[in-house]
C-alpha positions as CSV (number, residue, x, y, z in Angstrom):
1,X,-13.2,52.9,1.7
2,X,-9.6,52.9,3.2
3,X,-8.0,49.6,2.8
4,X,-6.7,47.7,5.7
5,X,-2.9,46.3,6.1
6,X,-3.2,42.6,6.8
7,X,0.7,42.4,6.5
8,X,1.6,44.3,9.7
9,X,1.7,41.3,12.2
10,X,3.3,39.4,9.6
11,X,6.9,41.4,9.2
12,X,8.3,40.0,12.4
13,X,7.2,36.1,10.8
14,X,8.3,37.1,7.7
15,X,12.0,38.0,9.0
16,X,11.9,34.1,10.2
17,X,11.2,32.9,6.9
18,X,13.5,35.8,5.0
19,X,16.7,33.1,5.1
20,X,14.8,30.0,4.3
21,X,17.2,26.8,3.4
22,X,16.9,23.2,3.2
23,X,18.5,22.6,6.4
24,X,15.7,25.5,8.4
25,X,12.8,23.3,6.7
26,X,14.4,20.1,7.8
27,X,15.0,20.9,11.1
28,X,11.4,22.8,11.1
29,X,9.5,19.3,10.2
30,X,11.5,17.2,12.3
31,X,10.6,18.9,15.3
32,X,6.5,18.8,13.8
33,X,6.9,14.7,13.4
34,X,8.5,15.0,17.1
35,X,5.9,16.5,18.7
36,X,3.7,14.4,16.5
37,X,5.6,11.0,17.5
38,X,5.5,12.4,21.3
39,X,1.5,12.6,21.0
40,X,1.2,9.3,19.4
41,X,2.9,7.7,22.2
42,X,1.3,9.5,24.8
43,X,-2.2,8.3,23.0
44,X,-0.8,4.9,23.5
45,X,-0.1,4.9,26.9
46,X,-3.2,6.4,28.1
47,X,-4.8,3.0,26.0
48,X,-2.7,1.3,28.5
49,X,-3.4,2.9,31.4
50,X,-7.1,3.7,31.3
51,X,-8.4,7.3,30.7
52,X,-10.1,7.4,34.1
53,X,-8.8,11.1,35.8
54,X,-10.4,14.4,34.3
55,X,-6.6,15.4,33.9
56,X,-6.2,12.3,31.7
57,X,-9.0,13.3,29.3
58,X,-8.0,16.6,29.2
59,X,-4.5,15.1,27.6
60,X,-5.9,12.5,25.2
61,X,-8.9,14.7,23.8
62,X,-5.9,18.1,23.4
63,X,-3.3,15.8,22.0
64,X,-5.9,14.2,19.7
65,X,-6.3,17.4,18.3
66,X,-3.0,18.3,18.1
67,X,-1.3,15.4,16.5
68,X,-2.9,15.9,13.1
69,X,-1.8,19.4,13.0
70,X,1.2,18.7,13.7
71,X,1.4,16.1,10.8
72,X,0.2,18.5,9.1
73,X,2.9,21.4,9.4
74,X,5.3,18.1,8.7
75,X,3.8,17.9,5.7
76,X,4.0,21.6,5.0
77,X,7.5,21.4,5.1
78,X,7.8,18.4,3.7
79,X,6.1,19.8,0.5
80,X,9.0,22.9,0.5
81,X,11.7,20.6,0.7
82,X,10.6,18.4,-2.0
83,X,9.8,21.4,-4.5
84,X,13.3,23.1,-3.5
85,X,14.2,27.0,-3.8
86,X,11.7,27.9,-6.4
87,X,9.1,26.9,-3.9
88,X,10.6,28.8,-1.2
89,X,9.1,32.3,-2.1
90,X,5.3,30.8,-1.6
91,X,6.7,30.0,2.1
92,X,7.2,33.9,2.4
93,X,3.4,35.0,0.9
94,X,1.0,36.4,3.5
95,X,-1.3,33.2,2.4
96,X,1.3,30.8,4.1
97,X,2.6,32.7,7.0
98,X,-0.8,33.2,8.3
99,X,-1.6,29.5,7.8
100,X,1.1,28.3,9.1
101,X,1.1,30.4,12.2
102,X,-2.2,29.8,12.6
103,X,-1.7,26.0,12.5
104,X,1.8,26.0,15.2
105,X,0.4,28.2,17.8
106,X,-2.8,26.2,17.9
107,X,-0.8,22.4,18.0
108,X,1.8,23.7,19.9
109,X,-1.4,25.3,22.1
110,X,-2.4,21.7,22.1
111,X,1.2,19.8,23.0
112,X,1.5,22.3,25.9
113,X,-1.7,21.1,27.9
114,X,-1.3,17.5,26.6
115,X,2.0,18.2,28.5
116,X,0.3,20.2,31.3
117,X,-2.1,17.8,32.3
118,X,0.0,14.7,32.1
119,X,1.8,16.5,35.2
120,X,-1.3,18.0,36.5
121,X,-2.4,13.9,37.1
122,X,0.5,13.7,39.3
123,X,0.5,16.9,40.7
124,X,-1.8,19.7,40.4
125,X,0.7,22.1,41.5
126,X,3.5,21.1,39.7
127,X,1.2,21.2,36.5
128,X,0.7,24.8,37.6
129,X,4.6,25.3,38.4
130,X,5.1,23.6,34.7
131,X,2.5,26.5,32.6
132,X,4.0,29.2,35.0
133,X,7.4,28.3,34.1
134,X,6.4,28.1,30.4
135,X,4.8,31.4,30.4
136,X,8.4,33.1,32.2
137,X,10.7,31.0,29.5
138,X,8.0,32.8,27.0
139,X,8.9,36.1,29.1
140,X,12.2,35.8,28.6
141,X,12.1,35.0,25.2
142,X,10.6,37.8,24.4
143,X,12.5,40.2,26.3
144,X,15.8,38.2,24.2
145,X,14.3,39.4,21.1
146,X,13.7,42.8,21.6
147,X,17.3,43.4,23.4
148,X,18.6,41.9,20.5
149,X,16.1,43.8,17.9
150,X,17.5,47.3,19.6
151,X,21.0,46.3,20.2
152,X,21.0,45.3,15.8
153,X,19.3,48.6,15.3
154,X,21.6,50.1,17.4
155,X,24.8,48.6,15.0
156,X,22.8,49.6,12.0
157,X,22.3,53.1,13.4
158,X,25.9,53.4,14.1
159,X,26.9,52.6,10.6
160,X,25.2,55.5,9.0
């Protein structure tokens, strides 16, 4: 039976993670305990306000589910700061960087609709404006990388 390469999809994560420091995991869980601390507060005002627009539920019951996780990757990080360096080649295993991706595309999944339908219960079509213009900046981003992916190979090419 031919064995099957789990680690293709992860070289492209694994070149995030190939220049991990202190300072990358620091910024990485403060921006999981923002999101987090954004979700919290959102919770708390829809307590205030009353949960009583379909657009309302949709953004408690997504950001419910997305606050522990991110917690959770705040923790993750938390845990590779706190071990230091030694720890930092577990961040790179295929074990992690699946579990980790896994975990950030579904909260931040999660934060974008809390996000979309906050505006979608002030406007429907700027809640559509807001996921079209996240899905172009997504676009963009990933027409960024791979000009700058070919213009590096390019400069590596050039040096041979």
């Amino acid at each position: 039976m031919e064995r099957v390469d789990t680690n293709v999809g992860n070289d492209e994560v694994r070149k995030l993670w190939r220049h991990v420091s202190q300072g990358k995991l620091g910024l990485m869980r403060g921006l999981s305990f923002g999101a987090a601390g954004f979700l919290a507060a959102n919770t708390l005002v829809l307590v205030q306000v009353g949960v009583t627009h379909t657009s309302l539920r949709v953004s408690l019951f997504s950001g419910a589910i997305s606050l522990p996780l991110w917690v959770a990757m705040a923790s993750v990080f938390e845990s590779y700061i706190f071990h230091g360096r030694q720890s930092y080649q577990h961040l790179k295993s295929d074990f992690t960087i699946n579990l980790v991706s896994s975990i950030m595309l579904t909260a931040a999944f999660g934060l974008l609709i809390t996000v979309a339908s906050l505006v979608w219960y002030l406007s429907f079509i700027a809640a559509v404006c807001f996921i079209v213009s996240c899905i172009f900046s997504f676009c963009i981003m990933t027409l960024h990388d791979k000009s700058l992916k070919e213009y590096l190979n390019l400069i590596r090419n050039s040096k041979t």
